[in-house]
N, C-alpha and C positions, 0 to 999 in steps of 0.2 A: 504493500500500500504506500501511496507518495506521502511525504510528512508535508502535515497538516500544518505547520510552524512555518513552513516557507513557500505554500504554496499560495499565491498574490491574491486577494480577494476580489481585485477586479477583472480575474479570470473566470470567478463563477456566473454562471449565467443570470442575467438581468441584472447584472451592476456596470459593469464599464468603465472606462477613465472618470470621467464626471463623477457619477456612485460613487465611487471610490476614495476618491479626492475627499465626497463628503464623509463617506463614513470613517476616514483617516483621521480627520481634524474633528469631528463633532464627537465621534466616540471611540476615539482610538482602537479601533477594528483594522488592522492592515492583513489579514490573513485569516482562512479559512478556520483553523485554532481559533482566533480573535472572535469570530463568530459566534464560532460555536457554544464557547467561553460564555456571550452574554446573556444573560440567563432571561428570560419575562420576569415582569414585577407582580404580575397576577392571572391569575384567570376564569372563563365564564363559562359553566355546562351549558355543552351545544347539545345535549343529547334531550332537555327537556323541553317539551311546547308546552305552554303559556295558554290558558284561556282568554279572551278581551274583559271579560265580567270576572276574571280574578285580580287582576294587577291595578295597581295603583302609584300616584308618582313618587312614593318614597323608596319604592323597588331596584335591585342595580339591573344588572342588563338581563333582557327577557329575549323570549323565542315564539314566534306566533305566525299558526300557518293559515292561509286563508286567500281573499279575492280583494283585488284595487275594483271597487263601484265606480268613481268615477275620481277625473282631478280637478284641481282648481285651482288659478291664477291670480292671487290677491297683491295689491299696492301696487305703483309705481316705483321707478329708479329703485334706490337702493333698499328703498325696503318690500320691494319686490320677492315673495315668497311663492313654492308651487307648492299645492294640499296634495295630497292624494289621499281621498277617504276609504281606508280598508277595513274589513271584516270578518269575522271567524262564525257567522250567525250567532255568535252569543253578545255583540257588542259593535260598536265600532270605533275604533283609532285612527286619528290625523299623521299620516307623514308625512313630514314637512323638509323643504328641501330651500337654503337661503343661495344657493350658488350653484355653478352648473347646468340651469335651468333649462337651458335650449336644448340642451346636451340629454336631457333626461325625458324630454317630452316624446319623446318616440324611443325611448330601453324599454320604458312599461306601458301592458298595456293590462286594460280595464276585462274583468273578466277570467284572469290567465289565473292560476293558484299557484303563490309567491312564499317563502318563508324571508320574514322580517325577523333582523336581529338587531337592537340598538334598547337606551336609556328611556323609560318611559317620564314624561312630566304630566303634568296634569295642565291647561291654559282654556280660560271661560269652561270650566267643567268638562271638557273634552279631554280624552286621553292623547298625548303627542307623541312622537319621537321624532326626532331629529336627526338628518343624513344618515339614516338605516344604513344597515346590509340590507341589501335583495340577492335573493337567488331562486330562481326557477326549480319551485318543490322537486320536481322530475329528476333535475339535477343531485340533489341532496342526497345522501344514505346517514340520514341524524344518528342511529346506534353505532356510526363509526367514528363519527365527527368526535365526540368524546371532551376534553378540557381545553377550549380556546385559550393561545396562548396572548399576553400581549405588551411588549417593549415598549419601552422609555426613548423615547426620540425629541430631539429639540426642536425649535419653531422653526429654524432654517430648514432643516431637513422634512417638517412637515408642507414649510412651502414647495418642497422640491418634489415633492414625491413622496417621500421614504418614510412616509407614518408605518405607524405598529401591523399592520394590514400588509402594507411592503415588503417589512424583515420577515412576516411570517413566511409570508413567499421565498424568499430567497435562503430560510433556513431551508425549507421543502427543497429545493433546489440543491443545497447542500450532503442533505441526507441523499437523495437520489445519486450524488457523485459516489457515495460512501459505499463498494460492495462487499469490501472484508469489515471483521469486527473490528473498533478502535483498540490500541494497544492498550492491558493493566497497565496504571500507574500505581498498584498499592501490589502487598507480594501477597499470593494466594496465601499462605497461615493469617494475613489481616483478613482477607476477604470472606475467610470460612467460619474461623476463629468469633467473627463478630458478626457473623449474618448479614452480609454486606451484600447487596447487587451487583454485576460487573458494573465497569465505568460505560463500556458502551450499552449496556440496558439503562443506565442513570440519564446521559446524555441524549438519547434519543427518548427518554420518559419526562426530560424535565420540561423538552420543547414542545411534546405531543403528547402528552398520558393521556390514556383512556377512561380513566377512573381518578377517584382522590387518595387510595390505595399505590394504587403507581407511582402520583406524584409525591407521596410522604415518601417510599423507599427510596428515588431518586436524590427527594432533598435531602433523606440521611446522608446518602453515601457521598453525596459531593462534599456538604458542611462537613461531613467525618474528616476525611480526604484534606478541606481544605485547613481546618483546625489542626491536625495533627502535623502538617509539613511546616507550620508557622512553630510548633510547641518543638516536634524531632530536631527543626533548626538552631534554637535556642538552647536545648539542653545538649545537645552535642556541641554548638559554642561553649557554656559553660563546664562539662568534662572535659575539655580539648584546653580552656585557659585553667581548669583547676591543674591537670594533669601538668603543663608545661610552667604553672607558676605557684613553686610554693610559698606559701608567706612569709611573714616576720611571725615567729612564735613569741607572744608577751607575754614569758610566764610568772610574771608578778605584779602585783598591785601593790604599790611601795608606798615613799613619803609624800611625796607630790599628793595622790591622788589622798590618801589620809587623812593628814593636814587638811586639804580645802575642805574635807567630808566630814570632819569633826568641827574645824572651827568657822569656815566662811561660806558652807551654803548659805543663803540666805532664807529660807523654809523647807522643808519636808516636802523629802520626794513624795511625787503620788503613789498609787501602786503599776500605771502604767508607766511609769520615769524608770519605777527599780527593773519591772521586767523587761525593758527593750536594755536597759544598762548590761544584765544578766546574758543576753541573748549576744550581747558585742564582746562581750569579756568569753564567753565559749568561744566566736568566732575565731578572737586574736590571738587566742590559749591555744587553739588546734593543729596548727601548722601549714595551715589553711591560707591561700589571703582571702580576706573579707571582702566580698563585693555586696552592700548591702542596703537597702531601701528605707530610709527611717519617713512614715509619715504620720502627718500630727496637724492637724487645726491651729490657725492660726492663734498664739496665745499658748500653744497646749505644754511650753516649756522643751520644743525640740532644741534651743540651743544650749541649755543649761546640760541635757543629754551629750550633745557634742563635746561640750568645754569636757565634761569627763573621761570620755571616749580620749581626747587629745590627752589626759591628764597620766592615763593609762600607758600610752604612748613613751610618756616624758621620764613616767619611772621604767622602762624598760630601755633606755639611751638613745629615744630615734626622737624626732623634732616633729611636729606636727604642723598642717596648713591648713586653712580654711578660706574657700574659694563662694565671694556672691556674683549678683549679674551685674550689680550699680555702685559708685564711688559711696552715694548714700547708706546702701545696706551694709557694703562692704565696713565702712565710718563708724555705724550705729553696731554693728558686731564685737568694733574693739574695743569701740567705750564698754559696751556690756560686758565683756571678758574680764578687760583688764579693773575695770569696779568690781567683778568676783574675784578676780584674783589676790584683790589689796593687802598688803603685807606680805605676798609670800615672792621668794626670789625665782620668776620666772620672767624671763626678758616675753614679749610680744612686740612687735611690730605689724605696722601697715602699711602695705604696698598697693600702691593704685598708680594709675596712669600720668596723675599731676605730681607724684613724688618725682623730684627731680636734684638734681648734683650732689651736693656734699650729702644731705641725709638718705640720699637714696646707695649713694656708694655705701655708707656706715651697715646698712642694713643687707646686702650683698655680700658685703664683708661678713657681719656678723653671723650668717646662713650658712657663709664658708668656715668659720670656725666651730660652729656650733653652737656660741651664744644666743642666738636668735633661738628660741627652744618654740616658739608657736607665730607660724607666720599667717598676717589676715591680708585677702589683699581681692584685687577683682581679674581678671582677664591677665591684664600685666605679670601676676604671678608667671604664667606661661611662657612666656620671653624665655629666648635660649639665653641671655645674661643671669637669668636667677638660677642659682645650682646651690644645692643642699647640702651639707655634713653626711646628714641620715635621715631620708625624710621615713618617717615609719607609717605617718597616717594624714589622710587625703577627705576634709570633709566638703562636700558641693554643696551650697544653698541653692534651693529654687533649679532642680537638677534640668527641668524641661528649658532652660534658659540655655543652657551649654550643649552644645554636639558631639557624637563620639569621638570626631576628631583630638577634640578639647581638651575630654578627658584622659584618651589615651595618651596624650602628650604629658599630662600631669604625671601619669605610668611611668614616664621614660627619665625621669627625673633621680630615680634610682634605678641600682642594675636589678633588686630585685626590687616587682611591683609594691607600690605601700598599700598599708591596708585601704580601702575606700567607704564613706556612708556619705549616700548620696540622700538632702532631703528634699520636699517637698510640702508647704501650705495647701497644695491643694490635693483635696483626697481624690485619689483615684478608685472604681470601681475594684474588688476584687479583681472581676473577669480581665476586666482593662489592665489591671497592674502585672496579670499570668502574664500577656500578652506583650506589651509595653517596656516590662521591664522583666520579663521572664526569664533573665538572666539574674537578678538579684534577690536574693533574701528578705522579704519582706515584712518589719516591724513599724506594730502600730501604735502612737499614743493617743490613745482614745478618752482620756481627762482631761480635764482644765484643772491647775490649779486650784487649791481651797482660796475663799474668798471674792473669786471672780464672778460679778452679776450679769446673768444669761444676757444681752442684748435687746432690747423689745422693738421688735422686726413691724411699721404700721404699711400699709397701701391705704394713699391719698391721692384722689382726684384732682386733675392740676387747678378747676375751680376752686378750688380752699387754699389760693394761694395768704388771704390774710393770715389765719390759720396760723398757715404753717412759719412764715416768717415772726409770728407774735412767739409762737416756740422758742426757734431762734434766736429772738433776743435776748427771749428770758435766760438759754442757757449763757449767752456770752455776759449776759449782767452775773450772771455767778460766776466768772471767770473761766468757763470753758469755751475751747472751739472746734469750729465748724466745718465739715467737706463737706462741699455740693460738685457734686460729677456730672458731665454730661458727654453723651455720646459722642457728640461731631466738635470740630473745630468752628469750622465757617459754615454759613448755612449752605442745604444741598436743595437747589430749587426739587428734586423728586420727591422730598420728605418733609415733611412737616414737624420736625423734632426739636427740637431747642437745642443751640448751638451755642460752644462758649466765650463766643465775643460776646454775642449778645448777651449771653447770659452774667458778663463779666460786667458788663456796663450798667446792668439791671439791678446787680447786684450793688455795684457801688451806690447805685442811686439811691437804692432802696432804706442802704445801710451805709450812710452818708459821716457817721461819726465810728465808725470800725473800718478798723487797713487790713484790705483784699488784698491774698496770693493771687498768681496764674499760671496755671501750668501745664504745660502741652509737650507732646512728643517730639514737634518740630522746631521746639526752642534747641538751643547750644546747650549742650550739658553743664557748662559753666553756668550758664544763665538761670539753666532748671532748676540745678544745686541750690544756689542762689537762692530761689525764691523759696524751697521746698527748706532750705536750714532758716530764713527768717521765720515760717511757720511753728519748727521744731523749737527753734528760742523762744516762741511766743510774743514775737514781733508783728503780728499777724493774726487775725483773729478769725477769719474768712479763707479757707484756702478754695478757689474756682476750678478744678482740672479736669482730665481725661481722665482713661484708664490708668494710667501710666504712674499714677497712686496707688497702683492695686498691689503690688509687693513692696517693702522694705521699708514706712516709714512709720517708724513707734513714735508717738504721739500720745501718750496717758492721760494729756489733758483735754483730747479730742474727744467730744462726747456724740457729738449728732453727725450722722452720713447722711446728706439728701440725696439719691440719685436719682437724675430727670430723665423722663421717657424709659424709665426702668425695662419695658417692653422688649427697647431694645435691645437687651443682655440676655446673655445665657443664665444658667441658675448658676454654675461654678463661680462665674465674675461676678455675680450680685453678693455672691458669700464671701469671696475673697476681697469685695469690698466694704461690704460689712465688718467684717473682720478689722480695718483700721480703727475702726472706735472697741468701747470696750476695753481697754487695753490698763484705766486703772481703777480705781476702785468705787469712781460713781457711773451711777445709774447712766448706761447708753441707750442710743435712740437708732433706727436706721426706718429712714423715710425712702417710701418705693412712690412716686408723684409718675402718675401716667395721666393719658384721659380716658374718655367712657369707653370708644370704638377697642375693645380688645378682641382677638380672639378666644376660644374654649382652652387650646394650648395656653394662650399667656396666662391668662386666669388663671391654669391650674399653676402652674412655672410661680404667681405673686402668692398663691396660696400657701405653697410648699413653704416658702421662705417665710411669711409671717408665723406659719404653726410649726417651726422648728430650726436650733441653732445646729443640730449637727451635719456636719460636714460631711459623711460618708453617706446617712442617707440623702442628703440633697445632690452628690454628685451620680447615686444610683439612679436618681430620679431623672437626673439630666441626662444619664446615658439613654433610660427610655426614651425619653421625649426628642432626644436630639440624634442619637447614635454616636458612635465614637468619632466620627471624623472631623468634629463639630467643637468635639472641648477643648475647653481654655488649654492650653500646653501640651496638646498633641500634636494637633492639625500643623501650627506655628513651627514646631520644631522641626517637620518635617516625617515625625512618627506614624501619621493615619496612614498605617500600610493599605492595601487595598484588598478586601474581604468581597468578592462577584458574591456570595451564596451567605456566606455562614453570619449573623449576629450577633454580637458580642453580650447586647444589651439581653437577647430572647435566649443565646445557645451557651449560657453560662453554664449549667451540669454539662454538657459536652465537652466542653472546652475542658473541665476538671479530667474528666472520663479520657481522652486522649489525649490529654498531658500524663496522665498516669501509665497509658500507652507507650508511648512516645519515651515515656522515663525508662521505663522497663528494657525495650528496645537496646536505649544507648547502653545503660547497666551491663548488659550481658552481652555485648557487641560495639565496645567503646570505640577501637579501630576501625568498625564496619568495613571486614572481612568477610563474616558468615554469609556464606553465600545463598542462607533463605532470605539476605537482605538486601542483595545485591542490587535489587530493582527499587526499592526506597531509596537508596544514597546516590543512585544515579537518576533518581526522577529530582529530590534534592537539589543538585547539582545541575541540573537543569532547569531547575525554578532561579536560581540566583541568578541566571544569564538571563533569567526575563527583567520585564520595568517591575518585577515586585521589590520595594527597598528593605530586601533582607538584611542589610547590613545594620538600619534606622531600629527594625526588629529586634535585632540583636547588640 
């Protein structure tokens, strides 16, 4: 059989150079694989007829055989429509036709017996449909017809031609090329082992099944298939870097770490602080290096976890680093370090991009001698000018901010790897973090602190702006301040959103005896700094900004978040900006100001957030509602691998279920040698030569 990977898609019949062109650029289809690959997003039983006097227009798509009585040509120019009144003798239905029309006046005729397939509506109490199917009953065999399938096509491609009705044809087309079986891509002990379909009964059931039976076995075995080559990838990466890299073994916990834990914590660990603590001291005791995922709520005390982790580090003789994404988080890191650390003799330094001549050579120096015992710093750390003593441990803030590239360069910093905990504010989905981060260890601080008061989450209507501003006041007359966020910079004549010049101008007007920040993404960093440390000094009482608030800036004395056109956010970034207030010991506020016109989606999206603070179940929520491609620190980094079949948010037990697979696998066949596997590590191996970003994966 010719491989389907290289055979041109505008060779199949009914596409051509033009087809081609489009289906290249609109849905990245260049080949008959490509094709075949795109799965329908739904489908309609062709095999049932419909009565007229059973259906009504809340119904999806229906089937009804019967006779055109007569047609009819109603309006002039454009709103020029042709009727044709059809009947089954139990009723009758208007099909209605807005285009086409000349073209249609002589297809059908009156009298003939037609099966109609399309959407029913109901208009002046008549039943309608719109641009039907027709086909000549004679023609039909309905008990063959079985589950219409039907593609996702964009408006360019529907002006061309090539609606869902098109591709079915030219899958039909494709199948007729097909006369041997398509090749296994999984090895017969998976396929019997787990009650699996071949891939060619899957692939020719997912386009055409005849039943709803058919199409459940197909969509197992594909989501099986495609789940388990994303999990065999990552855990075979991970055997493959455990195997070639062994750790620093830290088999003591000395005076460094002692010291701060008797005399300068400054409160009581939670219970989830001691057990992620517990979980990193196994790692680094093992011989193992640590690659490990620490996540936690904003607040939940991840870096007080870190400072330990490093402190562990420092009584075993290696030097510790800790890497953010911004000069700000990077700044607000070592004040909070080095405030814990107070009295005890450990050097710390800061390194960022603005560190420049004498104090930056000092700290260079000091990294080369090994004084420097815990480095902070932002991106600049990575410079091939910074070189270490002994770096033994590697902590990342805000991990979706960095690229594997990144990290692994922080790797190469020592000849053996240091340990790594990478964290994260924003909680990832279980399913999402197997997948995402499937290569690391995954601990959760799932507390806040004692003492810290829940946030009280309101949605206000943007008519209550007096309201809200009399709020407002009243906090900054007690000496707290204020974030107000909005979505856009300048306004977008398409949206009707509030925008933050105007909003900056509104503001001052409004609050005429209080000094407004502003702060946007396309200021100078210098500038942004600027206005974001006047804030933090409490020079500033108003901060105006974008998202770009949403990680790094501790603020205790921040009590109220208004975010405008809340609508337009995902549920992860309303939490994560949430999360800037709250942060000390009085009562916080986070204001969700939309207007009335919402959808059922945003409504449920402003619900979730007012009836709850935690962070894992609202980013579960957003994985439903949005899917993976969509959240905050995925998409951005370049992570949304691309899943045709399986979801992450629906196929969470599977995903477990073929990670455990997949674990097994590599276990008992780490070299993958054994030749029952021969055809996994080469279909593997053939996936990473495609556009999937196995590398982003892993």
């Amino acid at each position: 059989m010719f491989d389907l990977k290289t055979r041109d898609i505008k060779y199949l019949q009914g596409v051509g150079p033009q087809r081609a062109t489009m289906l290249n650029k609109e849905l990245n289809i260049f080949s008959l694989h490509d094709l075949l690959y795109y799965f329908p997003y739904k489908y309609v039983d062709r095999s049932r007829l419909y009565l007229i006097r059973e259906i009504n227009g809340n119904m999806p798509y229906i089937q009804l055989k019967g006779q055109i009585l007569s047609f009819e040509t109603i309006g002039e120019g454009r709103q020029k429509r042709l009727v044709a009144h059809f009947s089954d003798g139990t009723g009758v239905a208007d099909l209605v036709w807005f285009q086409g029309i000349k073209y249609l006046v002589g297809k059908y005729k009156a009298h003939e017996e037609y099966i109609v397939f399309g959407k029913p509506t109901v208009f002046n109490g008549r039943i309608n449909i719109a641009h039907p199917d027709i086909d000549q009953a004679k023609d039909l065999e309905l008990s063959t017809m079985g589950l219409q399938p039907y593609y996702n096509t964009t408006e360019k491609m529907k002006r061309s031609g090539l609606n869902s009705h098109a591709l079915e044809k030219l899958m039909k087309n494709a199948f007729a090329l097909l006369q041997d079986s398509l090749p296994e891509t999984l090895s017969p002990r998976l396929v019997e082992r787990y009650h699996l379909i071949s891939l060619n009964e899957a692939i020719r059931a997912i386009h055409f099944p005849q039943n709803p039976d058919q199409l459940r076995n197909a969509q197992y075995r594909l989501k099986f298939e495609e789940l388990f080559y994303v999990q065999l990838n990552i855990l075979r990466y991970t055997k493959d870097r455990q195997r070639k890299y062994r750790g620093f073994c830290f088999e003591r916990v000395g005076e460094v770490f002692n010291t701060f834990y008797s005399q300068n914590l400054p409160f009581q660990l939670t219970g989830a602080q001691k057990r992620v603590i517990k979980e990193i001291r196994k790692d680094v005791g093992s011989g193992r290096q640590m690659n490990r995922l620490l996540q936690g709520d904003v607040g939940s005390g991840k870096t007080l976890v870190a400072l330990m982790s490093m402190l562990i580090a420092l009584d075993n003789g290696y030097q510790a680093c800790m890497m953010a994404p911004t000069e700000i988080l990077a700044a607000q890191h070592y004040e909070t370090i080095t405030n814990l650390l107070f009295g005890m003799n450990v050097r710390v330094e800061l390194l960022m991009g603005s560190v420049k001549g004498k104090k930056r050579e000092e700290i260079l120096k000091g990294l080369l001698t090994g004084d420097v015992r815990i480095l902070i710093g932002t991106h600049a750390v990575l410079e091939d000018s910074v070189n270490f003593a002994s770096l033994g441990m590697v902590i990342i803030d805000e991990q979706h901010r960095f690229g594997v590239a990144q990290r692994a360069k922080l790797w190469g910093k020592n000849v053996c790897p240091p340990h790594v905990l990478v964290m994260t504010a924003t909680p990832i989905p279980r399913t999402l973090a197997m997948t995402l981060y499937g290569d690391l260890d995954v601990s959760v601080i799932d507390e806040l602190p004692p003492g810290r008061k829940p946030i009280q989450t309101i949605h206000q209507f943007d008519n209550r702006r007096p309201l809200l501003y009399a709020g407002i006041r009243k906090q900054i007359e007690e000496g707290r301040q204020v974030y107000i966020v909005y979505p856009l910079i300048k306004e977008s004549e398409k949206m009707d959103i509030k925008n933050l010049e105007d909003g900056y101008e509104l503001i001052c007007a409004e609050f005429p005896q209080y000094r407004v920040s502003k702060v946007h993404g396309q200021m100078k960093p210098a500038e942004k700094d600027a206005e974001m440390q006047r804030f933090v000094n409490g020079e500033t009482q108003i901060m105006v900004a974008t998202t770009v608030i949403e990680v790094g800036v501790n603020v205790p004395n921040a009590s109220v978040m208004v975010i405008e056109n809340a609508e337009r956010f995902g549920l992860s970034q309303l939490h994560q900006l949430r999360g800037r207030v709250g942060r000390g010991a009085d009562q916080s506020y986070c204001i969700l100001v939309t207007n009335y016109k919402l959808s059922e989606e945003t409504r449920k999206r402003l619900e979730i957030m007012v009836q709850t603070n935690d962070g894992f179940e609202i980013a579960e929520a957003d994985l439903k509602l949005r899917g993976p491609g969509d959240l905050e620190g995925t998409q951005q980094s370049g992570m949304a691998f691309d899943l045709k079949i399986a979801d992450i948010a629906r196929d969470g037990q599977l995903l477990q279920y073929v990670r455990n697979i997949a674990s097994q696998i590599v276990d008992e066949d780490p070299t993958g040698t054994a030749p029952e596997n021969e055809i996994l590590w080469k279909q593997l191996q053939s996936l990473r030569k495609t556009n999937v970003n196995w590398a982003a994966i892993s």
